[in-house]
C-alpha positions as CSV (number, residue, x, y, z in Angstrom):
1,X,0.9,20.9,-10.2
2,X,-0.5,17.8,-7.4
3,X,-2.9,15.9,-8.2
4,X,-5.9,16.5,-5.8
5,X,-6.0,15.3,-2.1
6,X,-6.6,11.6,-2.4
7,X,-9.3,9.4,-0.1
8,X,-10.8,6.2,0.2
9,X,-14.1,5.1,1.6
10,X,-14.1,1.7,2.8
11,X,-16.7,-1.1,1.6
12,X,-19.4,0.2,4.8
13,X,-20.6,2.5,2.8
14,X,-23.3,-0.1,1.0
15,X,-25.1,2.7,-0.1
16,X,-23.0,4.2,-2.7
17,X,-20.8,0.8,-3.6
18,X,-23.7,-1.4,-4.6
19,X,-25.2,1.0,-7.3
20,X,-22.5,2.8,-8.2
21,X,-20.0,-0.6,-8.2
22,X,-21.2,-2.1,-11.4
23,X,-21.6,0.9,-13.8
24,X,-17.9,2.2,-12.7
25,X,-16.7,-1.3,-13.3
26,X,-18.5,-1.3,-17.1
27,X,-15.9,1.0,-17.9
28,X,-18.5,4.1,-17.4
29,X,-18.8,7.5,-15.3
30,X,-21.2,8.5,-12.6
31,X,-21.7,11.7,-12.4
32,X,-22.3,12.7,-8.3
33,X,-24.7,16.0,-8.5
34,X,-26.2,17.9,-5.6
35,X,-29.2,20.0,-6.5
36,X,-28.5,19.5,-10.2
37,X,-25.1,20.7,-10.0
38,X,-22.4,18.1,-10.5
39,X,-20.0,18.0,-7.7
40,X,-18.0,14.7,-8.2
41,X,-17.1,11.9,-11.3
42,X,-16.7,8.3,-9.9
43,X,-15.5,6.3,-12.5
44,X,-12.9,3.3,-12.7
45,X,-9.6,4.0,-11.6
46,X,-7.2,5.6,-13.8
47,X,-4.7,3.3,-15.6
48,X,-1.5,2.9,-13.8
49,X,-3.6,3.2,-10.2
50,X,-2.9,0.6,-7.9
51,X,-5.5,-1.9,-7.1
52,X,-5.2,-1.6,-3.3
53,X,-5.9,1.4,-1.3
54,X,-2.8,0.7,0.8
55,X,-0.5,1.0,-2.2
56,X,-2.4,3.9,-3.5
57,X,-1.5,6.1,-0.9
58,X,2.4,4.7,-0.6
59,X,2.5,6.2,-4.2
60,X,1.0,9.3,-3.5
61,X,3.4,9.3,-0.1
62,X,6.4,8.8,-2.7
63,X,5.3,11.3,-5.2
64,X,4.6,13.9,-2.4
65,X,8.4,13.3,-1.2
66,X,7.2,12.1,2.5
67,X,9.0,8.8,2.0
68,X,11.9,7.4,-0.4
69,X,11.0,4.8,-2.8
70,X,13.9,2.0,-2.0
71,X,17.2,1.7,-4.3
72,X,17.2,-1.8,-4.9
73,X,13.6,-4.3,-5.1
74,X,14.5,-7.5,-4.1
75,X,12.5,-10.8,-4.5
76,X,11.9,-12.7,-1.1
77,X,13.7,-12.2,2.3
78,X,17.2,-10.7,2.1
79,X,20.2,-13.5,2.5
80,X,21.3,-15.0,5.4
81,X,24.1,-13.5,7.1
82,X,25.2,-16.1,9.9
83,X,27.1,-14.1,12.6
84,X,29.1,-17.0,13.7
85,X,28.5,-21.1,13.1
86,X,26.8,-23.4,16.2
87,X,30.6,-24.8,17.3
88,X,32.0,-21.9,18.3
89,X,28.8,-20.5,19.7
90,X,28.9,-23.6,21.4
91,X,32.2,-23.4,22.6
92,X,31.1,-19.6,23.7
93,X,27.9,-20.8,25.9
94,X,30.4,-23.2,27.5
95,X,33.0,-21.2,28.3
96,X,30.1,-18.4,29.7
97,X,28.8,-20.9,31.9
98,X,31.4,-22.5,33.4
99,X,32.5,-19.2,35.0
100,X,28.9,-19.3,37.2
């Protein structure tokens, strides 16, 4: 079974961050009623949950199979891979221009 369609509200919605913001962060659960009826929990996010939105949804993009999670992780910018090296590109830019 999914888990239930995920969404975010960003931080213009004063209204419900300020009071809700610090009970949800003591660990605790607000309960959301509408006429006495309760219709949503806010609480603090589930262990394992990515602290930014952004990666939120990536995972649920992942999980849902819209994108593949990549093979290999790697740390920084991939090597360098130099084509050629600067003498015989020189010699190349040379030989180029002297045929104009």
């Amino acid at each position: 079974m999914s888990p239930p369609p995920m969404r975010s509200w960003a931080k213009e919605s004063a209204f419900l961050s300020d009071p809700v913001q610090p009970v949800a962060e003591s660990g605790e659960t607000v309960l959301v009623t509408d006429r006495d009826r309760v219709v949503a929990e806010l609480g603090p996010p589930r262990p394992g949950r990515a602290p930014l939105v952004a990666d939120a949804l990536l995972a649920k993009a992942v999980r849902e199979g819209w994108i593949s999670a990549p093979l290999m992780v790697s740390e920084g910018p991939p090597p360098r891979q130099p084509v050629t090296n600067w003498s015989e590109l020189s010699r190349e830019l040379e030989k180029d221009r002297d045929g104009r």
